[in-house]
Backbone and ligand atoms as CSV (ligand in chain L), in Angstrom:
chain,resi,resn,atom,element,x,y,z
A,1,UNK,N,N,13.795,-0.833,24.355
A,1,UNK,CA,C,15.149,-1.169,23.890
A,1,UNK,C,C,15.365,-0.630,22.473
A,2,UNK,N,N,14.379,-0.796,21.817
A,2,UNK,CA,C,14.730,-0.520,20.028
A,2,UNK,C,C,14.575,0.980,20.498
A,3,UNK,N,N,13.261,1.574,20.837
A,3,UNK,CA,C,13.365,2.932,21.099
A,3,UNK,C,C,15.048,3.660,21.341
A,4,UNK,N,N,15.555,3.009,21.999
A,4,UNK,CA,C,16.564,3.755,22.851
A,4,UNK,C,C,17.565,3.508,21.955
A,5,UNK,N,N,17.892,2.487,21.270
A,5,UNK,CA,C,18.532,2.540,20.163
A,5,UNK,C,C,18.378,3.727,19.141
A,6,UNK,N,N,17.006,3.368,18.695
A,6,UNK,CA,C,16.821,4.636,17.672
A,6,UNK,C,C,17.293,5.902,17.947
A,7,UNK,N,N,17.307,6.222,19.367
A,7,UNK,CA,C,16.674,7.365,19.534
A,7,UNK,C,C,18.278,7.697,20.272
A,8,UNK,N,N,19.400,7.241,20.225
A,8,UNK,CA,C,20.610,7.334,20.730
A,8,UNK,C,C,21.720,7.962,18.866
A,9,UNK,N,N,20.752,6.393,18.398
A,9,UNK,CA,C,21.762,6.798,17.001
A,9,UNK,C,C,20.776,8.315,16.166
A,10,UNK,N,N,19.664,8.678,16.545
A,10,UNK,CA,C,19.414,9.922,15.945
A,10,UNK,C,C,19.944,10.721,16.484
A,11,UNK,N,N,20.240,10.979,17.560
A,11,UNK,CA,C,21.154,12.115,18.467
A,11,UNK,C,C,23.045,12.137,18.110
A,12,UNK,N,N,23.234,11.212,17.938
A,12,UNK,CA,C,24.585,10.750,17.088
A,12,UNK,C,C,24.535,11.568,15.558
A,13,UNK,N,N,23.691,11.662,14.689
A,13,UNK,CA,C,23.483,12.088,13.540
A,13,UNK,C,C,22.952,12.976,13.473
A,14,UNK,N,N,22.314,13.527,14.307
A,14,UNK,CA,C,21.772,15.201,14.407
A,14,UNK,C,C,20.423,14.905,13.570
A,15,UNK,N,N,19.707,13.801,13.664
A,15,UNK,CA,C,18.397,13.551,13.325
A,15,UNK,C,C,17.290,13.720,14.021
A,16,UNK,N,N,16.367,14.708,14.049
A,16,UNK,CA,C,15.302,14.779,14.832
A,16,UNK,C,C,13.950,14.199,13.947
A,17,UNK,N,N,12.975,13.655,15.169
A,17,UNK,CA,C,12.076,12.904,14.622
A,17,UNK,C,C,10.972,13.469,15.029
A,18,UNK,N,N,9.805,13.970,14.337
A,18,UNK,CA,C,8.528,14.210,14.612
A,18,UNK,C,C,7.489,13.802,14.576
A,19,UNK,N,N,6.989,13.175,15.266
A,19,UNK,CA,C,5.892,11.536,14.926
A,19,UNK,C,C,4.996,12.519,14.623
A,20,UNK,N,N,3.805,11.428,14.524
A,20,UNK,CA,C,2.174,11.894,14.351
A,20,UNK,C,C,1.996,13.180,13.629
A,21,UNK,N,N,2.912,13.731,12.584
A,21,UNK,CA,C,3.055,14.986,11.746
A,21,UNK,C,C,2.134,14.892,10.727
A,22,UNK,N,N,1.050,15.552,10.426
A,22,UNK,CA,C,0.000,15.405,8.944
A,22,UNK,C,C,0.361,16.701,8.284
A,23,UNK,N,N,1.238,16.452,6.883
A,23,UNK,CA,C,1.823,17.591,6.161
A,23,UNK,C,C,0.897,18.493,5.962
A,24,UNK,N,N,0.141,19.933,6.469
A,24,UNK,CA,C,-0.223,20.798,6.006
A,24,UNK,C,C,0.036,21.496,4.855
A,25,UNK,N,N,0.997,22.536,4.799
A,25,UNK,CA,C,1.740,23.026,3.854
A,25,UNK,C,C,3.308,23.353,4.078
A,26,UNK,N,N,3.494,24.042,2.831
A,26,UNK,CA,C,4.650,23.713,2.462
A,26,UNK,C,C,5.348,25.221,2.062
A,27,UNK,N,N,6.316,25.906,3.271
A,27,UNK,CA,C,6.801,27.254,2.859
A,27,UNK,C,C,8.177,26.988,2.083
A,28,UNK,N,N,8.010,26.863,0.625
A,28,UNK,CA,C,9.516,26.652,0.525
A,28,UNK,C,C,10.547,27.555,0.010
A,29,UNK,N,N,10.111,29.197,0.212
A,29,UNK,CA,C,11.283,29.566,0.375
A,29,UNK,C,C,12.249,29.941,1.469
A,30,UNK,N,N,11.118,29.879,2.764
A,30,UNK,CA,C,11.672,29.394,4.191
A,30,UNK,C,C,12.003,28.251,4.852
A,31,UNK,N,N,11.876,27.123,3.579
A,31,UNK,CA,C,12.273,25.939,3.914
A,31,UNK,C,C,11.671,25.680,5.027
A,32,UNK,N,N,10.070,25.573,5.650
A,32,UNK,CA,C,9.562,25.189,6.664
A,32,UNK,C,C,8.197,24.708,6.449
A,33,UNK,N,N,7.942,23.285,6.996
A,33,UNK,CA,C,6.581,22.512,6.941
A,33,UNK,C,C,5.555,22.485,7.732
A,34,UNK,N,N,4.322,23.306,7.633
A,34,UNK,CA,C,3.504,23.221,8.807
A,34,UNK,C,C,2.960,21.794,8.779
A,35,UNK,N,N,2.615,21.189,10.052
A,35,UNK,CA,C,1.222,20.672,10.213
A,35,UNK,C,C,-0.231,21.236,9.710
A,36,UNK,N,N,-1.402,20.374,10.047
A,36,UNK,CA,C,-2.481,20.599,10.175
A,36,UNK,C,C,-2.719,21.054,11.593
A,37,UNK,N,N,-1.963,21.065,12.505
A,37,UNK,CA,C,-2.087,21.715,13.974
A,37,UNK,C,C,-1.064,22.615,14.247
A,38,UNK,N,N,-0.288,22.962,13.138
A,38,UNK,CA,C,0.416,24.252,13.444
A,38,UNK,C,C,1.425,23.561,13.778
A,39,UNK,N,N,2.234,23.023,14.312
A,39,UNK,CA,C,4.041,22.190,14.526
A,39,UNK,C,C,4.533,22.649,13.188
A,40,UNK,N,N,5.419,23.501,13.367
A,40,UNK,CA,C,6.433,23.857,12.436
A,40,UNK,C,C,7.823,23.324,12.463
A,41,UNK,N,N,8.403,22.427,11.374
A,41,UNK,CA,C,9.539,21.842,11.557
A,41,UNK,C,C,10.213,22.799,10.259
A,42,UNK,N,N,11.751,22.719,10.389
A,42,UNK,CA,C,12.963,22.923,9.128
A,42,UNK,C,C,13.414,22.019,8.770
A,43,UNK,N,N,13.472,22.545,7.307
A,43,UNK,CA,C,13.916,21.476,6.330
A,43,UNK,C,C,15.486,21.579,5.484
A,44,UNK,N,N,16.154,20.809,5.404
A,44,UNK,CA,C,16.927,21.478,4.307
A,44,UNK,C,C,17.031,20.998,3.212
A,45,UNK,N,N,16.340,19.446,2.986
A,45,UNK,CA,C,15.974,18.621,1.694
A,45,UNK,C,C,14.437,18.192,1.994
A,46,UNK,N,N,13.490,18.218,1.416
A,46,UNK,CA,C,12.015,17.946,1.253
A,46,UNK,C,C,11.706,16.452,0.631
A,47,UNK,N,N,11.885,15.350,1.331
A,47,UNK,CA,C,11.226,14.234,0.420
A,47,UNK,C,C,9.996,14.322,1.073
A,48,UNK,N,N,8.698,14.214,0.260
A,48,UNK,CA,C,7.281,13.678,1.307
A,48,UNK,C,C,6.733,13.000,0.991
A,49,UNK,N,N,6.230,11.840,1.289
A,49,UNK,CA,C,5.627,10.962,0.524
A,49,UNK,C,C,3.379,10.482,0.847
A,50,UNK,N,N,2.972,11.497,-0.258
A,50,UNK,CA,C,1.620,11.023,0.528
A,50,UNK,C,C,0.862,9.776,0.480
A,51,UNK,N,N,-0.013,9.561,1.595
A,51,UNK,CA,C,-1.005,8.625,2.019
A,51,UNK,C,C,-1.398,8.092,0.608
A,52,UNK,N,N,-0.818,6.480,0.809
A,52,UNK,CA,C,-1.756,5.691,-0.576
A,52,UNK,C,C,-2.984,5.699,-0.370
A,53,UNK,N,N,-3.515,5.441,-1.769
A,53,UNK,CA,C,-5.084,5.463,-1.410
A,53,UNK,C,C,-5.356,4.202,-3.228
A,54,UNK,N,N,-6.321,3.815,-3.120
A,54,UNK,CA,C,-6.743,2.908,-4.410
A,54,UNK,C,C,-7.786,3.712,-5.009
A,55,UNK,N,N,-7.978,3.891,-6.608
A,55,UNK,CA,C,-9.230,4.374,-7.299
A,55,UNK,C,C,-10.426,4.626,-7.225
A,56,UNK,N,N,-10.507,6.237,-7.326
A,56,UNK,CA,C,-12.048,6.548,-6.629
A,56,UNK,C,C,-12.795,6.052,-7.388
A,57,UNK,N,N,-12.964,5.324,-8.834
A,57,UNK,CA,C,-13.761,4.620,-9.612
A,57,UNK,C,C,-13.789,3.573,-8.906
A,58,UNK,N,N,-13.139,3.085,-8.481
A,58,UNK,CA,C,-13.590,1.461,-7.474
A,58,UNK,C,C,-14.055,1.997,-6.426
A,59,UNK,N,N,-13.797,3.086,-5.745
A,59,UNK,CA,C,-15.099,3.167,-4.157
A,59,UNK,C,C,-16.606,3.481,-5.135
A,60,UNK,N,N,-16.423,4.031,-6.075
A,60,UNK,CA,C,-17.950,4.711,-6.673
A,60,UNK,C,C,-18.105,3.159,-6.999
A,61,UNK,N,N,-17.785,2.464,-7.639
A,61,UNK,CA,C,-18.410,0.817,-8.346
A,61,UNK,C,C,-18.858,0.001,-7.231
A,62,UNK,N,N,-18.078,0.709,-5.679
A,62,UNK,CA,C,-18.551,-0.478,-4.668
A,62,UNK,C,C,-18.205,-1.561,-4.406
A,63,UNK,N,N,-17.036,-2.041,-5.461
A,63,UNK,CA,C,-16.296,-3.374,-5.310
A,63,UNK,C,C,-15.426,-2.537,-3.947
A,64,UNK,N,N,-15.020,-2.450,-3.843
A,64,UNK,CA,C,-13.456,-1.366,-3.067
A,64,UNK,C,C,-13.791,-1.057,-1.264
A,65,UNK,N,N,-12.875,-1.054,-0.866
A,65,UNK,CA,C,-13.230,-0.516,0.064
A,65,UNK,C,C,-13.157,0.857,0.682
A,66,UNK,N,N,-13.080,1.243,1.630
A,66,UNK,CA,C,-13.016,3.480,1.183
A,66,UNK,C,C,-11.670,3.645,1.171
A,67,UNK,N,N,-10.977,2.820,1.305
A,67,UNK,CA,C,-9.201,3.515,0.746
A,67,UNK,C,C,-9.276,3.094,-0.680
A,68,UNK,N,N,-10.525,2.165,-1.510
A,68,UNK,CA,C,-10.101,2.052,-2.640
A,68,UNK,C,C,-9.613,0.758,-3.495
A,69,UNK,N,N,-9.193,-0.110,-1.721
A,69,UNK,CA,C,-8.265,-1.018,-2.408
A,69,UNK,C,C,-9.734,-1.876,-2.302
A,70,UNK,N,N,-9.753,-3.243,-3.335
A,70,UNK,CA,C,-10.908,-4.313,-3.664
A,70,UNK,C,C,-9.826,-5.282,-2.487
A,71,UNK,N,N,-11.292,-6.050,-1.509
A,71,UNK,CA,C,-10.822,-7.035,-0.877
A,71,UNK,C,C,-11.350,-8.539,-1.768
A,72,UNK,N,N,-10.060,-9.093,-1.374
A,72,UNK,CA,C,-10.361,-10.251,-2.172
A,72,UNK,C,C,-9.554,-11.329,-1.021
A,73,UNK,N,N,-9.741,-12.625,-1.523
A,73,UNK,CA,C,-9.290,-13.538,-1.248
A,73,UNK,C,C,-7.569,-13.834,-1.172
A,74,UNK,N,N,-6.696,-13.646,-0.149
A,74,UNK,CA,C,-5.516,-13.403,-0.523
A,74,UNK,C,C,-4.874,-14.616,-0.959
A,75,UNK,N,N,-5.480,-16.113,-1.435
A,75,UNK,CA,C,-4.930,-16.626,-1.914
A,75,UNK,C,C,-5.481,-17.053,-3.278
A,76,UNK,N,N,-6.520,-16.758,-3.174
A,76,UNK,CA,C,-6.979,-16.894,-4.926
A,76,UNK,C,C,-7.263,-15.724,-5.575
A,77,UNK,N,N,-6.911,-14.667,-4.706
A,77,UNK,CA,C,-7.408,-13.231,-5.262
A,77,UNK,C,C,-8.210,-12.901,-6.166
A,78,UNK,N,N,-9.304,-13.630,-5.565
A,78,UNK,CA,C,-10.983,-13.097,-6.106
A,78,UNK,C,C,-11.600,-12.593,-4.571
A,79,UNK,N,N,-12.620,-11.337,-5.153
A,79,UNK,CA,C,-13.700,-10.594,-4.693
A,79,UNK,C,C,-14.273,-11.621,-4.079
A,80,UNK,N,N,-14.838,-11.595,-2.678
A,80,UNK,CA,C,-15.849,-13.123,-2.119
A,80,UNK,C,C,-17.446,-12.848,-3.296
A,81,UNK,N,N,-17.943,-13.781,-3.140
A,81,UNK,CA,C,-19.023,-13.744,-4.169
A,81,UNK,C,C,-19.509,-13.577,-5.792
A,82,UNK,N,N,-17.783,-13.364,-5.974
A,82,UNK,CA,C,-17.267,-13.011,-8.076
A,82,UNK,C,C,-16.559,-13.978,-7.741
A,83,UNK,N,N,-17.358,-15.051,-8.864
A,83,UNK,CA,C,-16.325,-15.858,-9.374
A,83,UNK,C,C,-15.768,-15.950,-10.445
A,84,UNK,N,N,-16.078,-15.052,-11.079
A,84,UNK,CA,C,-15.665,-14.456,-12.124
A,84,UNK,C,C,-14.563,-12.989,-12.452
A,85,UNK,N,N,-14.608,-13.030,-11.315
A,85,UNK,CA,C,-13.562,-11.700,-10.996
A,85,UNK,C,C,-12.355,-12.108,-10.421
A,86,UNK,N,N,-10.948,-11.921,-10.272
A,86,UNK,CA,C,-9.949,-12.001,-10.140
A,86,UNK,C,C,-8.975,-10.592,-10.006
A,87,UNK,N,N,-8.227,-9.753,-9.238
A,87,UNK,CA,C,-7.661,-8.553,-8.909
A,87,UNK,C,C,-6.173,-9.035,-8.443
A,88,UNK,N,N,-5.656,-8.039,-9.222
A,88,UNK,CA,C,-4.098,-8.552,-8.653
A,88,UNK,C,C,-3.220,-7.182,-8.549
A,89,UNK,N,N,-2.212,-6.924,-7.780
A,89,UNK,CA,C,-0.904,-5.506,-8.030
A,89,UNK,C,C,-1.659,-4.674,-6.594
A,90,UNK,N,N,-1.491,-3.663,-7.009
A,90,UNK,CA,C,-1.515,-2.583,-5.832
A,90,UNK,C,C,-3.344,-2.527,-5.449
A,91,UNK,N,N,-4.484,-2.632,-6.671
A,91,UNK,CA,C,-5.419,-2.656,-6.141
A,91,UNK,C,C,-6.012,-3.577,-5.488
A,92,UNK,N,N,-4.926,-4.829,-5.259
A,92,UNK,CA,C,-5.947,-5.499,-3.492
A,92,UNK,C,C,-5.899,-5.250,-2.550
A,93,UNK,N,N,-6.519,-5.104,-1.317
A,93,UNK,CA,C,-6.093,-5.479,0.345
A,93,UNK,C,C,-5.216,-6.129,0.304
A,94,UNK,N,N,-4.462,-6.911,-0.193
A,94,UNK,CA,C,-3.596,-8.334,0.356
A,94,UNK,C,C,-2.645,-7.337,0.791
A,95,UNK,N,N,-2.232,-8.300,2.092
A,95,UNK,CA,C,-1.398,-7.540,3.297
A,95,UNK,C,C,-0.289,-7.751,2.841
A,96,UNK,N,N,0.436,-7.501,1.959
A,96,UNK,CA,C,2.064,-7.527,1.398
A,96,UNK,C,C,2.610,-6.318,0.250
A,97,UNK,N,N,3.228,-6.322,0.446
A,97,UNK,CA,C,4.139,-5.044,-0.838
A,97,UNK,C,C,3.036,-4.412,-1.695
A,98,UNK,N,N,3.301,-3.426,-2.477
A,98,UNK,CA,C,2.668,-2.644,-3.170
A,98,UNK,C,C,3.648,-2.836,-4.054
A,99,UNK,N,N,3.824,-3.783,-4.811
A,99,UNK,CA,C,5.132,-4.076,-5.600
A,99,UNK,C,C,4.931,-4.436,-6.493
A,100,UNK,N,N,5.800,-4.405,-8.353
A,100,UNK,CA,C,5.643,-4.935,-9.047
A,100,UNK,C,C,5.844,-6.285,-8.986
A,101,UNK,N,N,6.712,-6.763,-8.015
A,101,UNK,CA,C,6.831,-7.946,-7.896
A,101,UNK,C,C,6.034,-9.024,-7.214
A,102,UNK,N,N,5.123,-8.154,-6.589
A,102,UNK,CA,C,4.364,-9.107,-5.909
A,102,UNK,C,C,3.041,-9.266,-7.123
A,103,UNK,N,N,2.841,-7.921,-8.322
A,103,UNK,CA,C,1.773,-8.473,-9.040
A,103,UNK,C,C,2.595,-9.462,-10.200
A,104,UNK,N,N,3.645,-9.042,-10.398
A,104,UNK,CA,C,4.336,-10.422,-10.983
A,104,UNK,C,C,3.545,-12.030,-11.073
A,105,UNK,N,N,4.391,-12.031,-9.925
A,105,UNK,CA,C,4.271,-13.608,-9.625
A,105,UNK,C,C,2.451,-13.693,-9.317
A,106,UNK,N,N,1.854,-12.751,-8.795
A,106,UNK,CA,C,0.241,-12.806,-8.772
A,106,UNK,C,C,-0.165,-12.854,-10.102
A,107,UNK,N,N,0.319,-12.359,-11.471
A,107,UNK,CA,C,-0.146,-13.001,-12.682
A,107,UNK,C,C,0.065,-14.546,-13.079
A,108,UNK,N,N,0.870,-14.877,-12.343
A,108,UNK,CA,C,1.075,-16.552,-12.176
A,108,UNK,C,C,-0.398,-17.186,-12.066
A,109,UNK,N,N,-0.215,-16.819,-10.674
A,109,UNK,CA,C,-1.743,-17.514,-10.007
A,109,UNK,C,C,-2.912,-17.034,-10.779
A,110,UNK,N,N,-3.431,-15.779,-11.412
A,110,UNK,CA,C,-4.156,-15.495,-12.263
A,110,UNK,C,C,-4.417,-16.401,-13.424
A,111,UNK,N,N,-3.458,-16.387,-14.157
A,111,UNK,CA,C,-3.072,-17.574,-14.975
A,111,UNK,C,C,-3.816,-18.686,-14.915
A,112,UNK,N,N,-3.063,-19.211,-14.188
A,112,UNK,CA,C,-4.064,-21.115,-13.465
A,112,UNK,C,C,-5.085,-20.945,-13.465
A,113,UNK,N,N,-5.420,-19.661,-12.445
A,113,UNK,CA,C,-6.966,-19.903,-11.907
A,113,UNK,C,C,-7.621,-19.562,-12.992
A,114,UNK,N,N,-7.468,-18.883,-13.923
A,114,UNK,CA,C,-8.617,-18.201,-14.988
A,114,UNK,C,C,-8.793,-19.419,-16.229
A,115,UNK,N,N,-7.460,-20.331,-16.409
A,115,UNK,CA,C,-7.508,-21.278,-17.470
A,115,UNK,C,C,-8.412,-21.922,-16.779
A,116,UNK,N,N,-8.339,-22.606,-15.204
A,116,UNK,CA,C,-9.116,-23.540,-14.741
A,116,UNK,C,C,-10.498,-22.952,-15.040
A,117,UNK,N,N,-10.714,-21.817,-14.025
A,117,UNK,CA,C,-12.194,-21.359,-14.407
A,117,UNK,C,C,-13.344,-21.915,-15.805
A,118,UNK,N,N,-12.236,-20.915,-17.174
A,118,UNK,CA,C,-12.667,-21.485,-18.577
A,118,UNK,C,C,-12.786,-22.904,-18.477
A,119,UNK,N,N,-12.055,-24.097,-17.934
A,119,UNK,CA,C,-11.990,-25.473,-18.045
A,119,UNK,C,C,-13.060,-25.790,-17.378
A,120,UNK,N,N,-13.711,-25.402,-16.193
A,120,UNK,CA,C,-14.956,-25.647,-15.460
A,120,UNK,C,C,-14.183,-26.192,-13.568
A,121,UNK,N,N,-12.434,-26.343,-13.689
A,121,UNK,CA,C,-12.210,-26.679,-12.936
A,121,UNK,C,C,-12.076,-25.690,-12.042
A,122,UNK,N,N,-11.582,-26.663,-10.695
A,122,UNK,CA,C,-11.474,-25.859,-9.827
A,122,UNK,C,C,-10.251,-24.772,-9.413
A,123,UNK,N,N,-10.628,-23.594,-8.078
A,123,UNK,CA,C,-9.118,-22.761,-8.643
A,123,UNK,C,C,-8.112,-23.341,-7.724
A,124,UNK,N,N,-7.202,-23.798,-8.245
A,124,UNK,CA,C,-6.065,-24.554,-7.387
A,124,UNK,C,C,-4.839,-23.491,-7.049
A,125,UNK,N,N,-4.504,-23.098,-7.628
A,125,UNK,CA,C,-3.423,-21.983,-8.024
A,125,UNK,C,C,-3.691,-21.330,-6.589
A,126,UNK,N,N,-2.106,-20.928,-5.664
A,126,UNK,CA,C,-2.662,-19.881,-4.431
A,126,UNK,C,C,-1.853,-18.837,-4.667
A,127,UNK,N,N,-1.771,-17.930,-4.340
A,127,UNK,CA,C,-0.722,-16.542,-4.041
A,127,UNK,C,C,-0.183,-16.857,-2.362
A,128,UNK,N,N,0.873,-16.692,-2.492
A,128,UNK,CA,C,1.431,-16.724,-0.895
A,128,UNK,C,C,1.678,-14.833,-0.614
A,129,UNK,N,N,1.698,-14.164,-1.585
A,129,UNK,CA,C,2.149,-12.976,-1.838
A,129,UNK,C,C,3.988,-12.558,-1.724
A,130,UNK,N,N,4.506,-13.406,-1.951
A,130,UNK,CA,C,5.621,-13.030,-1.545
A,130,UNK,C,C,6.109,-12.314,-3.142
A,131,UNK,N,N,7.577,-11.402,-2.495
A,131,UNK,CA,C,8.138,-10.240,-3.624
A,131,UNK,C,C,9.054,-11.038,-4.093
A,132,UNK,N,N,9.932,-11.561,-3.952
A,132,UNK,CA,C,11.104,-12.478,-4.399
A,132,UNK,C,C,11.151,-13.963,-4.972
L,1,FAD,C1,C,8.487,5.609,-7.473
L,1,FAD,C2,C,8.127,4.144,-7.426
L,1,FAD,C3,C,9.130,3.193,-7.407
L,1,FAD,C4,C,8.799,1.828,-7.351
L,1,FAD,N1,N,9.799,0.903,-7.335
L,1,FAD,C5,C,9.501,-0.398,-7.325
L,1,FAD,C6,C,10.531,-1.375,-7.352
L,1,FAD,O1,O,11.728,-1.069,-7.361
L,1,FAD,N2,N,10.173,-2.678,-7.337
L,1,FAD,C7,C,8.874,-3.075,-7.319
L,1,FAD,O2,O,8.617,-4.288,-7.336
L,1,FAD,N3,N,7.864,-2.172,-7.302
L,1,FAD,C8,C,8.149,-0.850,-7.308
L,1,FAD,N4,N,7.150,0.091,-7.283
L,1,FAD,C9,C,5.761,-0.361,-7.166
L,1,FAD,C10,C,5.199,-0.798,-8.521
L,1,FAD,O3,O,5.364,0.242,-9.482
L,1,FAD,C11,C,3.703,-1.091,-8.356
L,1,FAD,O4,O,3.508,-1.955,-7.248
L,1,FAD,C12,C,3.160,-1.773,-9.595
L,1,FAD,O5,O,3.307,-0.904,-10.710
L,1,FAD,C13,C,1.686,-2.116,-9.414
L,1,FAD,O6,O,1.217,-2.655,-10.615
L,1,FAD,P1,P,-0.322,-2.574,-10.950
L,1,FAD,O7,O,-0.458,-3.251,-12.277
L,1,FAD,O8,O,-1.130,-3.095,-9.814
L,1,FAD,O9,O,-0.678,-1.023,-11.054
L,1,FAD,P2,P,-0.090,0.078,-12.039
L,1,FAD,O10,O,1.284,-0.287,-12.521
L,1,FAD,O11,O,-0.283,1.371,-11.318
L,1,FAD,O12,O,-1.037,-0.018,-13.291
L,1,FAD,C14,C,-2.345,0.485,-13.257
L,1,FAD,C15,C,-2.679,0.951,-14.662
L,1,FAD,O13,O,-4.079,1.280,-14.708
L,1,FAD,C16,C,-4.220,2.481,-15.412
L,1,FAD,N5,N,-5.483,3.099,-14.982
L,1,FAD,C17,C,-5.735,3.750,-13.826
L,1,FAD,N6,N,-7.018,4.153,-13.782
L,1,FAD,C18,C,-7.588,3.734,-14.928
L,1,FAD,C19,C,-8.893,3.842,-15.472
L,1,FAD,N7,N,-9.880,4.459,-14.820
L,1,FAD,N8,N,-9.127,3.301,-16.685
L,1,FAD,C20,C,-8.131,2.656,-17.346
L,1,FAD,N9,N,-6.873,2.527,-16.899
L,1,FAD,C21,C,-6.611,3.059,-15.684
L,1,FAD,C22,C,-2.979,3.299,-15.065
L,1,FAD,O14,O,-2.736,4.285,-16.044
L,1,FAD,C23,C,-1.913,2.207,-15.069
L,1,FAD,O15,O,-1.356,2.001,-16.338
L,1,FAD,C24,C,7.449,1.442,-7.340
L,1,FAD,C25,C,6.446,2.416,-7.369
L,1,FAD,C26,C,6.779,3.755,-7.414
L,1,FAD,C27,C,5.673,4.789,-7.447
C-alpha cells in the first residue's frame, strides 16, 4: 500500500528512484553518478550524503564499536563496566537522533549522574533520548 503510494506520487513528479545505489563516482561535467557496480544514473542537482561513521580514535581505544559509535547504557549513558565514564551526542549507539538536541537534554542527565557519582550516590538521572 505505502509502496504504491510512493511509487504513484513519484511518477506524478517525474521522480525516479534507485534503491540499493553505493555512490562510486562522480562525472560532473556529464552530470552522471556511477555505482560501485556500474548503474549509471543523471543528475541535474547533486545532494549526497555519506555513510555516518563515529571516530577512528575510539575503534583504535576499543571503547567503540567498528562504526565507531561507544555502546553505552541508553539510559544512564555509561560504557557497561565504566563507572566512571559517561558519553553523550552523536558518539553513542543510543537508537535516536544524531541531534544537538538529543545531546542537549543528555547533558541534563550527565549532570545528575556525575554530581551523584562525586556524592557516592546512586545514578538516578535516565535519558529517554527524546529531541524535543
Ligand atoms: C549539516 C548539519 C545540520 C544539522 N542540523 C541540526 C539541527 O537542525 N538540529 C539538531 O538538533 N541537530 C542538527 N545537527 C546535528 C548536530 O550538529 C549534532 O548531532 C551535534 O553537533 C552532536 O554534538 P556532539 O557534541 O555529540 O558532537 P560534535 O558537535 O560533532 O562535537 C564533537 C567535537 O569533538 C571535536 N573532536 C573530534 N575529534 C577530536 C579529537 N580527536 N580530539 C579532540 N576533539 C575532537 C570536534 O572538533 C567537535 O568540536 C546537524 C548536523 C549537521 C552536520
Amino acid at each position: 500500500m505505502a509502496t504504491s503510494i510512493l511509487t504513484s506520487a513519484c511518477e506524478e513528479k517525474n521522480i525516479k528512484i534507485t534503491a540499493n545505489f553505493a555512490l562510486g563516482s562522480v562525472d560532473a561535467e556529464k552530470k552522471v553518478i556511477a555505482s560501485y557496480d556500474g548503474t549509471e544514473v543523471n543528475y541535474d542537482l547533486l545532494a549526497s550524503i555519506p555513510p555516518n561513521f563515529g571516530s577512528e580514535v575510539m575503534i583504535e581505544s576499543g571503547i567503540a564499536d567498528p562504526m565507531g559509535y561507544i555502546p553505552v547504557d541508553k539510559e544512564t549513558l555509561q560504557p557497561e563496566g565504566r563507572d566512571n565514564v559517561w558519553v553523550l551526542g552523536d558518539g553513542t549507539n543510543v537508537p535516536t537522533s544524531k541531534a544537538g538536541a538529543v545531546a542537549h537534554f543528555q547533558a541534563d542527565i550527565l549532570h545528575e549522574n556525575i554530581i551523584a557519582y562525586i556524592n557516592g550516590d546512586a545514578q538516578h538521572a535516565r535519558s529517554d533520548g527524546h529531541a524535543l
